[in-house]
C-alpha positions in Angstrom: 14.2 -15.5 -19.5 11.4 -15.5 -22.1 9.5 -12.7 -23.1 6.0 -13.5 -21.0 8.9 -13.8 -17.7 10.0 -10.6 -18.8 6.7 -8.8 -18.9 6.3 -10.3 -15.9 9.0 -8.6 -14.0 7.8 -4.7 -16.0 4.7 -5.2 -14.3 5.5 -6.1 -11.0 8.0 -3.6 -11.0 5.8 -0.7 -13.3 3.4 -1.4 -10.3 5.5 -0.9 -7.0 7.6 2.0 -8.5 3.9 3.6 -9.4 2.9 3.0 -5.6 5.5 4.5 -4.4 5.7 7.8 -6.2 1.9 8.2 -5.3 2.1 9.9 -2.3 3.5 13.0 -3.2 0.6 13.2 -5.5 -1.9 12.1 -2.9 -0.6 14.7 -0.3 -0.8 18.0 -2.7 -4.3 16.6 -4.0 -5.5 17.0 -0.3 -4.5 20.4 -0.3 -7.8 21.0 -2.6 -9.9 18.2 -2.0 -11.3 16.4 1.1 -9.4 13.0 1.7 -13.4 11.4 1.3 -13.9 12.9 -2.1 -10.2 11.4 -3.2 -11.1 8.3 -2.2 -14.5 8.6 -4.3 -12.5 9.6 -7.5 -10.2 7.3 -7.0 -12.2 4.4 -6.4 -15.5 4.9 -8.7 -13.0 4.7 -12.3 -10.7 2.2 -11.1 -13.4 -0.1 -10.1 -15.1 0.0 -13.5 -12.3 0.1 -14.8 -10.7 -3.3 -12.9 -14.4 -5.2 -13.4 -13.9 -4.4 -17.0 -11.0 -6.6 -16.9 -12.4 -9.4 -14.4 -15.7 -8.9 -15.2 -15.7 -12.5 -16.9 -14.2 -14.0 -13.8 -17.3 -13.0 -12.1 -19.8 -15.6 -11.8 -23.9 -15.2 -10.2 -22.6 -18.0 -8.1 -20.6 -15.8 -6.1 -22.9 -13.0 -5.6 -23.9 -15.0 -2.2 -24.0 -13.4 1.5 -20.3 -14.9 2.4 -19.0 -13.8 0.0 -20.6 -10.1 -0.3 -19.8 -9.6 3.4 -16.0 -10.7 3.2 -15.3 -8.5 0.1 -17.3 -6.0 2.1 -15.0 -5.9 5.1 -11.8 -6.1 2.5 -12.9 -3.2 1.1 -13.2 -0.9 4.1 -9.6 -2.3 5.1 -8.0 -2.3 1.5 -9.3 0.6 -0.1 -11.4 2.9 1.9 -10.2 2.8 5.3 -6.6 2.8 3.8 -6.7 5.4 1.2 -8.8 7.5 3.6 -5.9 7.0 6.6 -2.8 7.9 4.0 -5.0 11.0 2.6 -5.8 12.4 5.9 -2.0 11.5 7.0 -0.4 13.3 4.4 -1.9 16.6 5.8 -0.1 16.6 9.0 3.2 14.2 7.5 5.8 14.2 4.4 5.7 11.7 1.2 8.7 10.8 1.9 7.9 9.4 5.8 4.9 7.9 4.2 6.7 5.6 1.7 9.3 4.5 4.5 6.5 3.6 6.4 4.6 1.4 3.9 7.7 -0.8 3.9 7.2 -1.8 7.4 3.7 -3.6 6.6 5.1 -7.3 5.5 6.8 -6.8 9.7 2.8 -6.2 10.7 1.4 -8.7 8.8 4.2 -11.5 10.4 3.1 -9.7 14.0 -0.5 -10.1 13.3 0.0 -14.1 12.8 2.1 -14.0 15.8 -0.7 -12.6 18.1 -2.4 -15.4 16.1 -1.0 -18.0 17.5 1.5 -18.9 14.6 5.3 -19.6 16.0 7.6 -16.9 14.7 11.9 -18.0 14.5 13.8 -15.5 16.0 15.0 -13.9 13.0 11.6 -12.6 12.5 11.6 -11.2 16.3 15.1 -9.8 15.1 13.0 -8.4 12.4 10.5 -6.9 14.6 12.9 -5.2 16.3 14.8 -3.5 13.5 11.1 -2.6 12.2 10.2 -1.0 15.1 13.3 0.9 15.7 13.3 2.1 12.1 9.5 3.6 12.7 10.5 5.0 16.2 13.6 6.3 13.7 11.3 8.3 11.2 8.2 9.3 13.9 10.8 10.9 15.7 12.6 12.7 12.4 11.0 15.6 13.2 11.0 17.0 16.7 13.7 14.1 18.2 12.4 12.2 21.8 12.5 15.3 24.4 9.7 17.4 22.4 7.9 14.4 20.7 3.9 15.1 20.9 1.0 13.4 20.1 0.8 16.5 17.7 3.7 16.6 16.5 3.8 13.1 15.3 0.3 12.7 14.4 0.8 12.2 10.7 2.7 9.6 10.7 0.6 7.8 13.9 -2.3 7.8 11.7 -0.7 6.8 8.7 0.9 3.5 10.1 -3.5 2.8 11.1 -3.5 2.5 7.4 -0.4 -0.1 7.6 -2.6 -2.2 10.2 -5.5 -2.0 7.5 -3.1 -3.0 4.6 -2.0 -6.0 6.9 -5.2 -7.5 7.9 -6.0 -6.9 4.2 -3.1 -9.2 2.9 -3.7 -11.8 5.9 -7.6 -12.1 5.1 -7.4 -12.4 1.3 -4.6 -15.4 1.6 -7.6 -17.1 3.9 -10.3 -16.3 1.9 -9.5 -15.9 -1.6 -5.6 -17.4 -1.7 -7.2 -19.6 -4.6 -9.2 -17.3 -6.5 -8.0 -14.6 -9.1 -6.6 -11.6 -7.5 -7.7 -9.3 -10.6 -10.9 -10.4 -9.8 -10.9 -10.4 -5.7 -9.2 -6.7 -6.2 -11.8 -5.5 -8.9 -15.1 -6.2 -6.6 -13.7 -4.9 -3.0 -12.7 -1.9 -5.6 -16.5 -1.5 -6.5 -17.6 -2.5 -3.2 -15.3 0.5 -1.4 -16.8 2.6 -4.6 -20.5 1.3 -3.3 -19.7 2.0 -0.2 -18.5 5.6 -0.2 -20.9 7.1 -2.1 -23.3 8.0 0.5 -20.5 9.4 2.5 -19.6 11.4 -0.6 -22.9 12.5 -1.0 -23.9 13.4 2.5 -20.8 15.5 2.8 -21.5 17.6 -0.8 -18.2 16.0 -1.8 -19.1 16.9 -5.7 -19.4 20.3 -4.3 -15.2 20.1 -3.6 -14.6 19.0 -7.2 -14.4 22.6 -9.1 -11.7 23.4 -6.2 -9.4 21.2 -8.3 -6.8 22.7 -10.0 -5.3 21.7 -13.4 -2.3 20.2 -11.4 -5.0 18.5 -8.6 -6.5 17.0 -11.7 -3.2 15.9 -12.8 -2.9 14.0 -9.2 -6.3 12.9 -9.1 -5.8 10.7 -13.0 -2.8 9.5 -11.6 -4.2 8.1 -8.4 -7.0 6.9 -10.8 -5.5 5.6 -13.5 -1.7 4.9 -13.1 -1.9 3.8 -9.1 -5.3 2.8 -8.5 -5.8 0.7 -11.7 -3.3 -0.3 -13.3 -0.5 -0.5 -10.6 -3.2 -3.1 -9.3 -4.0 -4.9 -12.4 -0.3 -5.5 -13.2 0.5 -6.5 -9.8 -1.9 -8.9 -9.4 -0.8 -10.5 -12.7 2.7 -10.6 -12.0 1.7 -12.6 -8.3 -0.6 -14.9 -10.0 2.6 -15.5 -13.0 5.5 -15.1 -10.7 4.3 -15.7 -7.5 4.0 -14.1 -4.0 7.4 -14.5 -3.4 9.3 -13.0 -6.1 6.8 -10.0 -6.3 7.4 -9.1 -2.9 10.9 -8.4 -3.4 9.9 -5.3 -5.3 8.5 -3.5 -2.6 11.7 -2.2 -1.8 11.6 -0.2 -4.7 8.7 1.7 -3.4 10.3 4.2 -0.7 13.0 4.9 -2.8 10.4 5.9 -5.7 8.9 7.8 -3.1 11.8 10.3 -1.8 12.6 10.8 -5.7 9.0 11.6 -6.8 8.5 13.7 -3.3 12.1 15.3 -4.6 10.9 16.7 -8.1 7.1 16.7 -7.5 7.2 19.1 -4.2 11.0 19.6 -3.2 10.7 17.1 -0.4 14.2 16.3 1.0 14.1 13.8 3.7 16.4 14.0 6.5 19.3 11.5 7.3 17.2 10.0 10.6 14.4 9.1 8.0 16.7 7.2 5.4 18.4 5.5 8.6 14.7 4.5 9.9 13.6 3.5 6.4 17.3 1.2 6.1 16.4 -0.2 9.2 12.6 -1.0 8.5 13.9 -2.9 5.2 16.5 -4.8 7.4 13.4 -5.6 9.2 11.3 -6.5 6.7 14.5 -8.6 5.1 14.7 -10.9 8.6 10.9 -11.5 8.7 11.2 -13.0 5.5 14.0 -15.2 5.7 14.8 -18.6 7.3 18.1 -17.5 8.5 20.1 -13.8 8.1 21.7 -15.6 5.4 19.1 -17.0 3.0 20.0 -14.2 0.4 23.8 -14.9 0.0 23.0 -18.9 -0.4 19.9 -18.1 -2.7 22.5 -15.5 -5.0 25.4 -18.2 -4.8 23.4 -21.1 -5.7 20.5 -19.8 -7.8 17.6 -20.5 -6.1 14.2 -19.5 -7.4 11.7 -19.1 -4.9 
């Protein structure tokens, strides 16, 4: 493995460990600020910060009406919609529920193409089953299935909306923009949630909410900003477009665990057995819906395979 391969590998792995330990920080910063007005600072740096890096990739050519619209619509689903869903979750749900339950989205992308159309093997239905049953698993960590509420399990109801979002995200970019630069696809619908937001912001006196931040909010906000929101994005989309779809998405099942140990240290989260046995089953899920057959990982370790 040469150095480049090996920078490779920090970044995709820098940006899925920095995902996952983001929700801890997104749930005490709602405890001062508005889930809109996170979304605003989040989005407003990161964007500039993104087109500084891809601003060269952007062309006048592509500043047409097809092209405005679709990274319009991605934005709502990939950054505003989202980020506003996981916010306003967090309030009524743990971290640690919340990075289990991001797992589960390459399950929902697979059963969005089903509903497509597209034929599914049966080790993805085997996969949709162990997804499910690991979500039913961690919705029902709480209060168990004789006193489940919609109250009760509102948190984490709403937060697997921003799942679906994140899904129809990931299937519409591969149509749209599978041959473009994903800096550069990731840096406008960044500037376009930004754009899109601000009269939100503004209508609701969200700069009003900013002197409620507290040294430590501030601390969360700059890493949302900076660490999650930038460059977890820009390294990720580097390390798909050098190592691939493929390869990158094996790291995302480094991002509950970095969730339940930054939930640990950052606010004394401890997640109870049911939740590690829904999130074990929600990455057996997400294992089958990836896989030609429930042993494609054994024969790829035995004989080397690089995907």
């Amino acid at each position: 493995m040469d150095k480049k391969e090996k920078w490779l590998y920090f970044q995709v792995l820098f940006a899925t460990v920095a995902w996952g330990a983001a929700y801890p920080f997104t749930k005490f910063a709602v405890t001062e600020i508005s889930p809109l007005t996170l979304v605003f600072l989040r989005a407003v740096p990161a964007g500039l910060l993104l087109f500084f890096f891809a601003g060269k990739m952007l062309s006048l050519s592509d500043l047409n009406p097809g092209f405005i619209l679709k990274i319009l619509l991605m934005s709502v689903l990939g950054v505003s919609l989202q980020q506003y869903t996981q916010a306003y979750a967090l309030k009524y749900t743990s971290a640690s529920n919340a990075g289990w339950l991001i797992a589960l989205t390459p399950v929902i992308v697979v059963f969005l193409r089903y509903l497509g159309g597209e034929k599914i093997s049966s080790f993805k239905l085997l996969g949709f089953f162990f997804g499910f049953a690991g979500t039913l698993a961690i919705v029902l960590s709480r209060t168990g299935l004789s006193s489940f509420s919609f109250y009760s399990g509102k948190g984490d109801l709403i937060f697997l909306t921003s799942c679906f979002a994140w899904a129809y995200y990931v299937i519409l970019t591969k149509k749209w923009f599978e041959k473009d630069s994903q800096v550069k696809i990731t840096a406008a619908t960044m500037i376009a949630a930004a754009a899109t937001v601000l009269p939100f912001f503004a209508y609701q006196h969200g700069y009003a909410e900013i002197k409620n931040l507290s040294i430590k909010g501030w601390l969360c906000v700059g890493y949302l900003t900076f660490i999650s929101s930038f460059l977890a994005y820009l390294f990720w989309n580097r390390s798909v477009e050098g190592l691939g779809p493929v390869k990158s998405s094996y790291f995302i099942y480094d991002e509950p665990f970095a969730t339940a140990v930054s939930a640990y240290f950052f606010l004394g989260e401890i997640a109870p057995p049911s939740v590690f046995l829904g999130g074990a089953l929600i990455l057996l899920g997400v294992y089958f819906v990836n896989s030609r057959s429930p042993f494609s990982f054994i024969k790829g370790f035995c004989c080397h395979e690089r995907a």
